[in-house]
C-alpha positions in Angstrom: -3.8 59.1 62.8 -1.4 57.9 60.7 0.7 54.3 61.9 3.7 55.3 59.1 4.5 59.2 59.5 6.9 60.3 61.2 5.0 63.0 62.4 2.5 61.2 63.4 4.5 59.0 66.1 5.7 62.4 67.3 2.2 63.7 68.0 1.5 60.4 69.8 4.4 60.7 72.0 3.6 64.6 73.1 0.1 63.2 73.6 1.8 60.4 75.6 3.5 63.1 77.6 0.3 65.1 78.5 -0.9 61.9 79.7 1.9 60.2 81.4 2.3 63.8 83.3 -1.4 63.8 84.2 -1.0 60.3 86.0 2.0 61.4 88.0 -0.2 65.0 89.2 -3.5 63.4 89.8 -3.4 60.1 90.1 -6.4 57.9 89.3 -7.9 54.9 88.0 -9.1 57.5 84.5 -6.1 58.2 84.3 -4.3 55.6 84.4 -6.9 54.2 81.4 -6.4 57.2 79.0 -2.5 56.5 79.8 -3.0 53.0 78.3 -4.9 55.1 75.3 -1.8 56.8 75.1 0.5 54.1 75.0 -1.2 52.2 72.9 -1.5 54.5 70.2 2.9 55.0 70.6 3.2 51.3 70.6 1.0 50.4 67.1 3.2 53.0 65.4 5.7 51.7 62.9 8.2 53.7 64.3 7.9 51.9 67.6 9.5 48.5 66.0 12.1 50.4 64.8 12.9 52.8 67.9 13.1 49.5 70.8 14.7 51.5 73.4 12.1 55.0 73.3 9.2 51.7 73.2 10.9 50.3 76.1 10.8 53.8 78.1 7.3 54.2 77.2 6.7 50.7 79.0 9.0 51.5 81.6 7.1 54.4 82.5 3.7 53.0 82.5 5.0 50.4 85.3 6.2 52.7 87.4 2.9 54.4 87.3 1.3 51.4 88.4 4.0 51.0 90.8 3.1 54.5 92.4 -0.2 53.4 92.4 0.3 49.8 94.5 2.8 52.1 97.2 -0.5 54.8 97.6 -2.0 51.6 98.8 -0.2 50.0 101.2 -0.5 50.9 105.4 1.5 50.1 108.1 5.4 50.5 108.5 7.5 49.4 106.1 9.5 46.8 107.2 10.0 44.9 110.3 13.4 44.1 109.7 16.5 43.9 107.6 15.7 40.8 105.9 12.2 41.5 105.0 13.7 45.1 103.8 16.3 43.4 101.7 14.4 41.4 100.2 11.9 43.2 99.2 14.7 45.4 97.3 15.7 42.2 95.6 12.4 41.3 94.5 10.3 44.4 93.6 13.0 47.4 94.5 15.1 46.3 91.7 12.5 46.4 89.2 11.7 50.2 90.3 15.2 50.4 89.6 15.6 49.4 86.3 12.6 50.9 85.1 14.4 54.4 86.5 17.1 53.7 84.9 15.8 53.6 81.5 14.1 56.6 81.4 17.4 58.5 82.7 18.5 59.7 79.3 14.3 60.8 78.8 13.5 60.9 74.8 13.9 63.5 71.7 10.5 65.1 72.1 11.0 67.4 74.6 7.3 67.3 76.1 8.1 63.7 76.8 11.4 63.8 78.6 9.7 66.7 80.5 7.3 64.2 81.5 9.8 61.6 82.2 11.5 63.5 84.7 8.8 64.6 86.9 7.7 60.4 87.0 11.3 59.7 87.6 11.2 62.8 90.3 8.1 61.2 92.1 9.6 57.8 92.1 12.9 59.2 93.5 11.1 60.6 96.8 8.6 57.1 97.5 12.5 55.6 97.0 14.3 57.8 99.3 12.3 56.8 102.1 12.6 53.6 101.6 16.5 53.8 101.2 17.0 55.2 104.9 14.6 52.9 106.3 17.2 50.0 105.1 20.2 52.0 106.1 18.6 52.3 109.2 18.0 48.7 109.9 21.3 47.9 108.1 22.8 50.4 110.7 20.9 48.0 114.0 21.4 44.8 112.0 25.3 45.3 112.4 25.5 46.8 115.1 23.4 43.7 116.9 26.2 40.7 115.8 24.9 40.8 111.9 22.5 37.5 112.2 19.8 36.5 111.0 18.8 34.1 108.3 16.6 35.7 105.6 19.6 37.1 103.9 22.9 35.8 103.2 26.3 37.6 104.4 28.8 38.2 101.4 31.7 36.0 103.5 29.3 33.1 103.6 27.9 32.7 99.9 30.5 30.2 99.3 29.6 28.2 102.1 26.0 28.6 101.9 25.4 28.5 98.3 28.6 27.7 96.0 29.3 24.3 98.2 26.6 22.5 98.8 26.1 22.5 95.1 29.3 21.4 94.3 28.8 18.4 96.3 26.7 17.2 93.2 27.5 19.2 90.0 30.7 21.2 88.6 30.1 24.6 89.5 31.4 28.0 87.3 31.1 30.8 90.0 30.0 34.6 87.6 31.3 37.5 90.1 29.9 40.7 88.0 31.8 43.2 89.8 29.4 45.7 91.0 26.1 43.8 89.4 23.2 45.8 91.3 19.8 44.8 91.4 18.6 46.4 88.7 20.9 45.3 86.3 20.8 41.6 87.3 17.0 41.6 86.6 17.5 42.6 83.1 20.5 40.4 82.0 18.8 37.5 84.1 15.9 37.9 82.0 18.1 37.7 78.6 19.2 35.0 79.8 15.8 32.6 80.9 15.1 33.4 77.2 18.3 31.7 75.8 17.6 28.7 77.7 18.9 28.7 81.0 16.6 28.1 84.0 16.7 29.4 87.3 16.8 26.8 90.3 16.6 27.2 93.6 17.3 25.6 97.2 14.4 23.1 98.0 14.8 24.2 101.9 14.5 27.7 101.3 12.0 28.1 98.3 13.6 30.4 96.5 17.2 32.4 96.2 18.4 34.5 98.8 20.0 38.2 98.2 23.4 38.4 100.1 24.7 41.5 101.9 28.0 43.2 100.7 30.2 44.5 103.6 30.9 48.2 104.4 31.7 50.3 102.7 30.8 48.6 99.9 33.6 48.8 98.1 35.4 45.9 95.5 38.9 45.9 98.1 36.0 44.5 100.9 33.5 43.1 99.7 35.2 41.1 96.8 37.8 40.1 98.9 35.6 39.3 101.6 33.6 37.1 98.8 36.2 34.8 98.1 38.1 34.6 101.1 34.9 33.3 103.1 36.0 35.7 106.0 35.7 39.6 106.2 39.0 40.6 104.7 40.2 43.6 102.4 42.8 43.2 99.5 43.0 43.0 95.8 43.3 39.7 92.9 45.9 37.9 94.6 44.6 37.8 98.3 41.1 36.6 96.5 42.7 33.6 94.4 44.3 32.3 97.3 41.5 33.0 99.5 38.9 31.6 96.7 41.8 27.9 96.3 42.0 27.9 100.0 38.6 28.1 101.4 37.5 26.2 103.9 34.1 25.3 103.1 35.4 23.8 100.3 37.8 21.5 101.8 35.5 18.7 101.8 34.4 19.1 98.3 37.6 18.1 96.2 37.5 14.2 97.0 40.4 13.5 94.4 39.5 16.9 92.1 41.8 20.4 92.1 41.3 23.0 94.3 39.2 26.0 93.0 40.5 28.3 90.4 39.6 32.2 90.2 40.3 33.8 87.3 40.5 37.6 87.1 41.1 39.7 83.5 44.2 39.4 83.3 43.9 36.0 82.1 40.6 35.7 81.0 41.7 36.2 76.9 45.3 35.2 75.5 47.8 38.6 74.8 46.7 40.2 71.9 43.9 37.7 71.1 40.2 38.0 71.3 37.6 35.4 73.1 38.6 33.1 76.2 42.1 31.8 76.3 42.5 28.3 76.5 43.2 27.9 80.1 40.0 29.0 80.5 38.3 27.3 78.2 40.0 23.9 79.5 39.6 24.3 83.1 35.8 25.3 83.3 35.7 21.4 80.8 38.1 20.0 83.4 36.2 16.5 85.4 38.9 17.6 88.2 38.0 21.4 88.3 34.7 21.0 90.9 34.5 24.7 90.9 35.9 27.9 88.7 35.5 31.3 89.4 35.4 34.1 87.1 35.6 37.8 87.7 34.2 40.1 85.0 34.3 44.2 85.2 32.0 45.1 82.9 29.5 47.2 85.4 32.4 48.7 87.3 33.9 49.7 83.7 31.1 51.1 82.7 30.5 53.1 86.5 34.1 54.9 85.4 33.5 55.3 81.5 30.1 55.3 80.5 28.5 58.3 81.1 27.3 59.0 77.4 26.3 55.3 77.2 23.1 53.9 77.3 23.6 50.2 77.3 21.9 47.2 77.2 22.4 44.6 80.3 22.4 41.6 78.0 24.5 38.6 77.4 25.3 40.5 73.8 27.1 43.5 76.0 29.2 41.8 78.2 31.0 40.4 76.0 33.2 37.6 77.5 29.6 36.2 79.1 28.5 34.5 75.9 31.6 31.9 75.5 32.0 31.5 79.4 28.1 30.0 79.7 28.7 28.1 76.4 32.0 26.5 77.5 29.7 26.0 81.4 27.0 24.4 79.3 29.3 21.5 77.6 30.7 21.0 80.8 27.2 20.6 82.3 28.3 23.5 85.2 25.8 24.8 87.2 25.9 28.7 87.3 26.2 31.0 90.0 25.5 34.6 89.1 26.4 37.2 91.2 28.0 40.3 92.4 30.2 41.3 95.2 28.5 44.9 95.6 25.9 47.4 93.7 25.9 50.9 93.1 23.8 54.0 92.5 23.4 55.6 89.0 24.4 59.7 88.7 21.9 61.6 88.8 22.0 65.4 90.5 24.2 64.3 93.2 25.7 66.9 95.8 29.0 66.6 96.1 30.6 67.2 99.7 34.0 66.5 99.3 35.6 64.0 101.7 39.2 61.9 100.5 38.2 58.3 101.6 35.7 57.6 99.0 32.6 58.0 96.5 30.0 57.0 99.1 31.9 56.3 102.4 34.0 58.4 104.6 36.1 58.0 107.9 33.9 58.2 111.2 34.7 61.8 112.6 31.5 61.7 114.6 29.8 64.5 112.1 26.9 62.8 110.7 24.8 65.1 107.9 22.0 64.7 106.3 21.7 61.7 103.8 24.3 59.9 106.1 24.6 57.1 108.4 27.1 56.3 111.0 27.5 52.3 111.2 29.7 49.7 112.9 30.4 46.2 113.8 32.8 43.4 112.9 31.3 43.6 109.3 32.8 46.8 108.8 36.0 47.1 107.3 37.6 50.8 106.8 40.7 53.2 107.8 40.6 53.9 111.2 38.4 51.3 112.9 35.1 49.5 112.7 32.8 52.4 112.2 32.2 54.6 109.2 29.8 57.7 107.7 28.0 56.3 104.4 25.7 58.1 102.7 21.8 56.5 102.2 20.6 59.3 100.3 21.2 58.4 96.5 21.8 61.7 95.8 25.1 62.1 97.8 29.2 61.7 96.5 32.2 62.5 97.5 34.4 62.2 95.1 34.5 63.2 91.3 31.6 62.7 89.1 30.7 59.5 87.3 28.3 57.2 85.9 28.2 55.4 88.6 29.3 55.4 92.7 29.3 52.5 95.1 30.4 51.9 98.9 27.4 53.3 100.6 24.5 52.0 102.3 21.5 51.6 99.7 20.0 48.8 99.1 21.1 49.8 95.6 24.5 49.1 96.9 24.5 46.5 99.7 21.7 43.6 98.4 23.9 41.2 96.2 21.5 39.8 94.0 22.6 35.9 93.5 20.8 33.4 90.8 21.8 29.7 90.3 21.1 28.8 87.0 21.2 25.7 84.6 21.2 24.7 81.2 19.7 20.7 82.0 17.8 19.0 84.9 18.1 20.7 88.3 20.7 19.2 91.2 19.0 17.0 93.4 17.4 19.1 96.6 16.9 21.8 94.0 13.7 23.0 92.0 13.3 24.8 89.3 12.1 28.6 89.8 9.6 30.4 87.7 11.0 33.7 87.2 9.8 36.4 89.7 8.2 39.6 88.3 6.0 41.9 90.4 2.1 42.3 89.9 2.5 45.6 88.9 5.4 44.5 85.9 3.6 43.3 83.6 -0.5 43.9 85.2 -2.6 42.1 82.0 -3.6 44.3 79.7 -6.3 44.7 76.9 -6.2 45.8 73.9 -8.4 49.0 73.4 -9.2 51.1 70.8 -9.2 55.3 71.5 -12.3 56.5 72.2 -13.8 59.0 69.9 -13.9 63.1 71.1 -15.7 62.8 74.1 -16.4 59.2 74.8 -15.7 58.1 78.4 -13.0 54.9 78.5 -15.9 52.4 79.8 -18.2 53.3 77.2 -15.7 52.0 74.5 -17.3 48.9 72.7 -15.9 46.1 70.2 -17.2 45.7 66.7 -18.4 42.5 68.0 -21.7 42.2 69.7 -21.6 45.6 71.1 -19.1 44.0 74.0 -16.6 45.9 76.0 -13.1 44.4 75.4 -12.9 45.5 79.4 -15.7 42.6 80.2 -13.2 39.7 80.4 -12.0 37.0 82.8 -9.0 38.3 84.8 -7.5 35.0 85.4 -8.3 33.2 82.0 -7.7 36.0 79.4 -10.9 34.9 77.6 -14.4 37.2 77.3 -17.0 36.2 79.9 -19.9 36.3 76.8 -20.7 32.8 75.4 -20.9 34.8 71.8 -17.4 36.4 72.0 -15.6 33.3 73.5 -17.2 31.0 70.4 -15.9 33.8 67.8 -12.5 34.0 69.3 -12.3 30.0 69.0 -13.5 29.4 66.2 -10.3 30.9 64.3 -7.8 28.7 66.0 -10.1 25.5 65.5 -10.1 26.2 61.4 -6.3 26.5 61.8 -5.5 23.5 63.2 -8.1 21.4 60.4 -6.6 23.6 57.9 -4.4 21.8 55.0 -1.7 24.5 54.8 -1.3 23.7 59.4 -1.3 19.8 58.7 1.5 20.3 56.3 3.4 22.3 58.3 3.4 20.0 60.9 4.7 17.1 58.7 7.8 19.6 58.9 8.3 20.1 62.4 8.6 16.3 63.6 8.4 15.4 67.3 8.4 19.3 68.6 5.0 20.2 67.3 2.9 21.5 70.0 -0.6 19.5 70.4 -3.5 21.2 68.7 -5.2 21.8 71.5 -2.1 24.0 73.1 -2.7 26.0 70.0 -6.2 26.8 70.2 -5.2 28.0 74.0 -2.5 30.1 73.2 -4.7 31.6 70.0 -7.5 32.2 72.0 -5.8 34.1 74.7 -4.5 36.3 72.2 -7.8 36.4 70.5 -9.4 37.7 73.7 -6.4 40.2 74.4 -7.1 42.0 70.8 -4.3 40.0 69.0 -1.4 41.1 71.8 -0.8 40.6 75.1 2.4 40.4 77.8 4.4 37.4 78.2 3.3 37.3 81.6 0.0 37.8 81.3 -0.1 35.0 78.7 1.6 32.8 81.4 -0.5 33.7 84.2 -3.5 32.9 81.3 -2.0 30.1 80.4 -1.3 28.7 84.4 1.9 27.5 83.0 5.4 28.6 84.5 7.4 31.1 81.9 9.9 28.9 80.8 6.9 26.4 79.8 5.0 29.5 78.4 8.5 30.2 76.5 9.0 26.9 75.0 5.4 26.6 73.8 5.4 29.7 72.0 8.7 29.0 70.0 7.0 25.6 69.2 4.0 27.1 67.6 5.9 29.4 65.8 7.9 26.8 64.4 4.5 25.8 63.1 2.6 29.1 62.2 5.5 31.2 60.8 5.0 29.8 57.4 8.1 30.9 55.2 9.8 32.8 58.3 6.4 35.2 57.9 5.7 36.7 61.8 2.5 35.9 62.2 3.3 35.2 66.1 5.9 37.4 67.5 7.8 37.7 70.5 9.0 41.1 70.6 11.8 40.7 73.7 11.7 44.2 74.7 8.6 44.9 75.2 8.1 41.2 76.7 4.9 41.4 74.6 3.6 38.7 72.3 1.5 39.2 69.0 -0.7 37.5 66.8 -1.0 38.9 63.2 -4.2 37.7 62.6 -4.8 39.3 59.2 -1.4 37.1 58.2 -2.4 34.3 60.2 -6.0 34.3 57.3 -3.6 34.7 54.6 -0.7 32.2 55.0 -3.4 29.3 56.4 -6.0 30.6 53.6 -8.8 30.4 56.1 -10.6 33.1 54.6 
């Protein structure tokens, strides 16, 4: 019972576990509830603040529960074709993804990495199918000339991205080396929160993933990147493919050609942070477009199997200074990869000497595999190959990481344009795009006493269930309940301690009645919700949603005291409203 123990956040997690493993065996809307129970009770432990990465797996898992439960749902085939297919990866596969990933490494109670593993287990099979469907229509889509428009092929990102931009705005051009899906997501969503926005073609709607060519390798599909044709080589056939492009040939109109910069000259000899011809050219008027190449992921694929990292700005650790020196310069960013890659994880190795995930075609195709050719393939001995689809195949020596099969994991190149001021004409802003099942809104309830069924749970307000509440607005459906869950923000706003604080916070206070909003959604929600579900409450885009909570916490924070938090991650936001009496002396 206890929120300090340390026992007690132990007996919550193997309760967790019992719970979390009853969802995966029999699935079901009771159990999902009593999972939320569960959670809950992990989550209002002290130790949970502490402890952000075992919170975040707990989080992680309860998605992909939800997850499991949307895929029981759906009928019909699963996709029509290999845009829809990749797509879908980009947009809901890679979140599947990186919720996997973070339970990998499971958690120091043993009951709950148990339970971890059989989730991860029955994820792993829903996602196997859906791996050799793409391969399959990967294998059709190349093997039919490779067109189509939903997707964009790696040699024509440049064209069809990187230059029309540059035809208004200074562009710095991010090649992640081996960026998958999954990690995109996360380090795209670190950086939405440190005020960069995501824009996106007016003619298309919204960004399209690009397709790495096979295998999927750096010597192709880099190469291949910057030399706007399919082509395999190494740094020096990419810079002069990358200054010699031909899509941008029209662009320079008096500025230099492009520059690519790899890590060799990314920091001075001996020195740390960006060396000054970096620095200079990405502030250069005459520089319309820089590229950078950073090897983090790939690194990390070779070094980091004891590692659990973070996919933030923080962790890459050239990123920070390259979007600061693109932000002065008023460069529009394009973020993106040149492949992806597949996480180790019980892999059977059937040794072959081409590659990790790709082999020479000898007509022998086994299990897991697919034969594939066409003009977009480029390996020894022709325009065909074997690559695996199956995650759980290698051929080489084990790693964190392998890349250069034919995944989705692999081949969909996430891309993201993103700015730091007003978007380039033709282009719109992007609210950022996170699954239904991501972050489902959820309320706040209490465990029910031995015996008590989930429903029958009431508040300690009017006999109300905190279940009977508007889905859309985040506010109770009972006139009595909506009027009590007001009535606290309207005494905040009259109250002298608020008016004084906003004295102090000039032109940036939010209006009152933004306030009472925000408060009452989180009134309704039992003091804490998700970002996104105060978004979706809220009807505001989440960069608005973002922007309006740091403004009233400018305001409420009195003293640098949290009475509204934003804990980034568990993307949940709080209200302390025991604080919120104190500080505002509303009591």
């Amino acid at each position: 019972l206890s929120n300090v123990l340390p026992d007690g956040f132990r007996q919550r997690l193997v309760h967790l576990a019992e719970k979390l493993s009853l969802a995966v065996r029999k699935p079901s809307e009771e159990a999902r509830h009593e999972l939320v129970y569960a959670r809950n009770g992990v989550i209002s432990h002290i130790l949970a603040q502490r402890e952000g990465k075992r919170a975040e797996r707990v989080l992680m898992a309860e998605r992909l529960i939800r997850w499991l439960g949307t895929r029981a749902a759906r009928e019909g085939p699963e996709h029509a074709s290999l845009a829809e297919s990749a797509r879908a990866y980009f947009e809901e596969g890679g979140f599947v993804d990186w919720a996997r990933q973070v339970l990998r490494f499971g958690d120091p109670v043993r009951e709950l990495s148990e339970a971890y593993a059989r989730l991860g287990e029955r994820v792993f099979e829903v996602r196997e199918r859906e791996n050799r469907v793409f391969a399959e229509l990967l294998r059709d889509w190349m093997e039919a000339g490779s067109r189509g428009k939903g997707v964009v092929p790696i040699e024509r990102l440049l064209d069809e991205v990187v230059a029309p931009l540059a035809e208004q705005v200074p562009v710095l051009v991010l090649v992640l080396d081996g960026m998958s899906c999954p990690v995109f997501r996360e380090l795209v969503g670190d950086l939405l929160q440190r005020g960069w926005a995501e824009v996106a073609d007016r003619g298309h709607g919204s960004t399209r993933p690009a397709l790495a060519v096979l295998p999927s390798i750096t010597e192709a599909s880099r190469t291949s990147l910057f030399c706007g044709k399919i082509r395999q080589g190494g740094a020096a056939e990419e810079a002069a493919g990358f200054e010699g492009h031909p899509g941008f040939a029209g662009k320079r109109r008096g500025s230099l050609a492009p520059k690519l910069f790899h890590r060799s000259s990314l920091t001075e000899s001996g020195e740390t942070g960006l060396s000054v011809e970096v620095r200079e050219e990405i502030g250069a008027k005459t520089r319309r477009i820089v590229g950078v190449v950073l090897n983090a992921v790939d690194d990390h694929l070779h070094k980091g199997g004891q590692v659990d990292p973070r996919w933030t700005s923080e962790y890459i650790v050239d990123l920070p200074p390259l979007l600061t020196e693109a932000q002065a310069a008023g460069r529009v960013v394009v973020l993106t990869s040149d492949h992806g890659h597949v996480i180790e994880s019980r892999t059977e190795l059937r040794k072959h000497e081409d590659g990790d995930r790709w082999r020479r075609d000898d007509g022998q195709i086994a299990d897991g595999e697919v034969r594939v050719e066409g003009s977009r393939v480029v390996a020894a001995g022709g325009r065909s190959v074997i690559v695996p689809w199956s995650e759980r195949i290698r051929y080489g020596a084990k790693k964190s990481g392998y890349h250069g099969g034919a995944s989705p994991q692999e081949v969909v190149v996430p891309v993201a344009i993103l700015t730091s001021g007003a978007p380039p004409d033709g282009w719109d802003r992007v609210d950022s795009f996170l699954p239904d099942w991501w972050n489902e809104p959820v309320v706040e309830i209490a465990e029910p006493k031995m015996g008590a069924a989930p429903r029958a749970v009431a508040s300690a307000v009017g006999g109300q269930s905190l279940l009977d509440f508007d889905a859309k607005t985040a506010e109770p459906k009972t006139p009595a309940r909506k009027a009590l869950v007001h009535a606290l923000a309207d005494r905040l706003v009259r109250s002298a301690v608020y008016l004084e604080q906003k004295k102090l916070g000039g032109r940036r206070v939010p209006p009152d009645a933004e306030v009472r909003r925000v408060l009452g959604v989180l009134e309704a929600q039992g003091g804490k919700t998700t970002f996104t579900a105060l978004s979706r409450a809220l009807e505001m885009p989440s960069f608005r949603t973002r922007s309006l909570v740091a403004a009233i916490q400018r305001v409420v924070n009195v003293e640098g005291y949290p009475v509204l938090h934003l804990d980034e991650a568990s993307e949940t936001v709080e209200l302390n409203e025991d604080l919120l009496r104190k500080q505002f002396e509303l009591d």
